[in-house]
ZAMARGU-4260 file (C-alpha; in steps of 0.2 Angstrom, whole numbers, plus 5000, padded with zeros to 4 digits):
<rodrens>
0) 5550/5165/5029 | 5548/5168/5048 | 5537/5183/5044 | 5527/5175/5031 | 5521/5160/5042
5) 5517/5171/5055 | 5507/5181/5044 | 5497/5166/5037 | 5494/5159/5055 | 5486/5176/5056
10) 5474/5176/5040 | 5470/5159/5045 | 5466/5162/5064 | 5461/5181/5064 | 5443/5179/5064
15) 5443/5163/5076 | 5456/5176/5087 | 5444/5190/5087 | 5430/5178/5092 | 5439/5171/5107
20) 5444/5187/5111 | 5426/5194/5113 | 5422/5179/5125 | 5434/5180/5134 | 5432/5200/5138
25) 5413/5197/5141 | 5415/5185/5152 | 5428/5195/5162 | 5420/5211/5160 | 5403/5198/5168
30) 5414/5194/5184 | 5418/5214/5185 | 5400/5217/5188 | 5396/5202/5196 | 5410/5207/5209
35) 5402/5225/5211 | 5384/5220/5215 | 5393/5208/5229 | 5401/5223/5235 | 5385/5233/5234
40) 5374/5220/5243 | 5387/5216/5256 | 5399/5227/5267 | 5416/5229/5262 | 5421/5221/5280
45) 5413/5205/5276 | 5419/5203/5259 | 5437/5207/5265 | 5434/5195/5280 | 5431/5180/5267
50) 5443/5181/5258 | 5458/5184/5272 | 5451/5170/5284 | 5442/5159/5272 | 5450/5161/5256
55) 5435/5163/5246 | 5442/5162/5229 | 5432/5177/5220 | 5437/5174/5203 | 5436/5154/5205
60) 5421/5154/5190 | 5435/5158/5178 | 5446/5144/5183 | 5443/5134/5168 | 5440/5147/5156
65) 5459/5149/5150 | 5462/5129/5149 | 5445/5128/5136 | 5452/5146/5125 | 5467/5134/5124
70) 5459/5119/5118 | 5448/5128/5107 | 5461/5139/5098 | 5474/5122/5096 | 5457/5110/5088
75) 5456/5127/5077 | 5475/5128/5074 | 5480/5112/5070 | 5464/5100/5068 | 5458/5107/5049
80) 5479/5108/5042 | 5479/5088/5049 | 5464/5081/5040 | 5466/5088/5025 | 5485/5085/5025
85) 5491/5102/5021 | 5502/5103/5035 | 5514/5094/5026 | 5516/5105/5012 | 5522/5117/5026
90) 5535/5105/5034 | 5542/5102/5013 | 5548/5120/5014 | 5567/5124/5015 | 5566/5128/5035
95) 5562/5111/5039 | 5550/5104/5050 | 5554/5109/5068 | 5557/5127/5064 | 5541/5127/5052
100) 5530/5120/5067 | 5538/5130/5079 | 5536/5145/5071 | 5515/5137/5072 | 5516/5137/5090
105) 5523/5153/5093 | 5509/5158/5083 | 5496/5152/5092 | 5505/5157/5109 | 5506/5174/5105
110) 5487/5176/5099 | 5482/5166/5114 | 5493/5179/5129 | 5485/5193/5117 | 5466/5183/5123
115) 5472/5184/5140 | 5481/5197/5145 | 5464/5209/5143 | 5454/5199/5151 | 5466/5198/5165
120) 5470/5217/5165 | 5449/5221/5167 | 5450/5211/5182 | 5464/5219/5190 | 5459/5235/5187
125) 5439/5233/5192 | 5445/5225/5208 | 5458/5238/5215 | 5441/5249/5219 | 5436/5238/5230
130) 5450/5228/5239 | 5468/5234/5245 | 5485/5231/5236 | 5488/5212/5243 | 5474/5206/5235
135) 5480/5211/5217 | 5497/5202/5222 | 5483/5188/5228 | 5474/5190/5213 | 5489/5187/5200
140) 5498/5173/5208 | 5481/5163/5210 | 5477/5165/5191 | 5492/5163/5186 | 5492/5143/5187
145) 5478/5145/5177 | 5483/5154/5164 | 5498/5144/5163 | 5486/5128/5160 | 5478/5137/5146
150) 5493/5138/5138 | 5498/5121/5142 | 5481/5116/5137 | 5485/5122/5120 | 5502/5115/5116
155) 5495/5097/5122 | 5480/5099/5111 | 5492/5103/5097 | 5503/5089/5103 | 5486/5077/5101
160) 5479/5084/5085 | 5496/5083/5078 | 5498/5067/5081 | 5492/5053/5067 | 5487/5038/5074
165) 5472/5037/5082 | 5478/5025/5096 | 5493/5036/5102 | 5478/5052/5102 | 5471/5041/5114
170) 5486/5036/5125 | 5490/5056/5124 | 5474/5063/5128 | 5472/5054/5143 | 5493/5059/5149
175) 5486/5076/5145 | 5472/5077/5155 | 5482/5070/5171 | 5496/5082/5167 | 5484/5098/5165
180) 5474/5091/5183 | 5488/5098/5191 | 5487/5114/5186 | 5471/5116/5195 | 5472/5110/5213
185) 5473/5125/5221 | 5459/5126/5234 | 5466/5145/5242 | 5476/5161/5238 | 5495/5157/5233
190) 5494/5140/5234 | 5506/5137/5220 | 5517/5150/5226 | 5534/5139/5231 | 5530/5130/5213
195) 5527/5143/5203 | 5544/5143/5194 | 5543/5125/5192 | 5527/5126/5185 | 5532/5136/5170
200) 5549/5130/5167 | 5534/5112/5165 | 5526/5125/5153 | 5538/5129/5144 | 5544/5111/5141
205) 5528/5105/5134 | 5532/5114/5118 | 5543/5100/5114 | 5529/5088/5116 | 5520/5093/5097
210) 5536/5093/5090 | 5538/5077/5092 | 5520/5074/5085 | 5524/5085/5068 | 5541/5072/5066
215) 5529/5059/5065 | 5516/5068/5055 | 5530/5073/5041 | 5537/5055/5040 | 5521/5047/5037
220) 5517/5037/5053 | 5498/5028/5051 | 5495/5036/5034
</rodrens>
């Protein structure tokens, strides 16, 4: 059963997945060139010198590009299964409905790292020829936040979409826009660094969040 859901998570999302995927890449594999014409307009020196005494944030342009691959994927997810009601022919199945919508998010988590990850590991690997070690250690903890919003981004999506009353999607959008703020105050490199483990312990508690949103959607609330 765990297999078949996954499967059909797939089949549904595949084509939206593949989509996402492409965007994502281009627009990383856009920063990668971007980065090499600053290095061929500008001396090595000077681009170092920014961003060990300034902090210049290279990547910065891609901040928000993880937390709208979240959204997006979640409204894809989760918005079509709610408004035509199918999602409760899912929660009627003998695993019940935790499991069933867990076995949802997991879904989507695991096609949203797979968006990532590439994207990430482009940018990793273009920017080792032209800055030294520490700034790839640089580079992952200060995206890192980010990529954690983008994932948070998605299970409070799930948790909005999910839930069926209009007033409560109200009342959560807003809690989730304040939450997911913080995930995007850093203004130089390793900022979050002493709360990294708490931000993703944060993370990982938000998968509770649509949960509770799919109890309410399988008994019925403001139908």
């Amino acid at each position: 059963m765990f297999k078949s859901l996954l499967y059909k998570e797939w089949i549904k999302l595949r084509i939206y997945w593949l989509l996402l995927f492409i965007v994502n890449l281009a627009f990383c594999g856009f920063l990668c060139l971007r980065l090499r014409h600053v290095f061929r307009i500008n001396e090595a020196m000077a681009v170092w010198s920014n961003w060990i005494f300034k902090g210049y944030l290279f990547y910065r342009i891609c901040e928000y590009v993880p937390l709208l691959l979240g959204v997006v994927l979640g409204c894809l997810q989760f918005f079509p299964e709610t408004l035509s009601k199918r999602l409760r022919l899912v929660l009627h199945l003998p695993l019940g409905e935790s499991r069933a919508a867990s076995i949802h998010l997991v879904a989507g988590l695991l096609m949203l790292s797979t968006v990532y990850l590439p994207g990430l590991a482009l940018i990793a690997v273009s920017s080792s020829f032209y800055f030294p070690p520490d700034f790839q250690a640089n580079l992952l903890l200060t995206y890192t936040p980010w990529l954690l919003g983008g994932l948070a981004a998605y299970l409070l999506t799930a948790f909005t979409v999910l839930e069926p009353t209009w007033r409560l999607r109200v009342v959560y959008l807003l809690f989730s826009a304040a939450l997911l703020r913080l995930f995007f105050l850093e203004d130089f490199y390793n900022s979050y660094l002493r709360i990294m483990l708490s931000l993703t312990i944060c993370t990982s508690l938000l998968f509770v969040f649509p949960l509770l949103s799919t109890y309410r959607f399988g008994k019925g609330y403001g139908s």
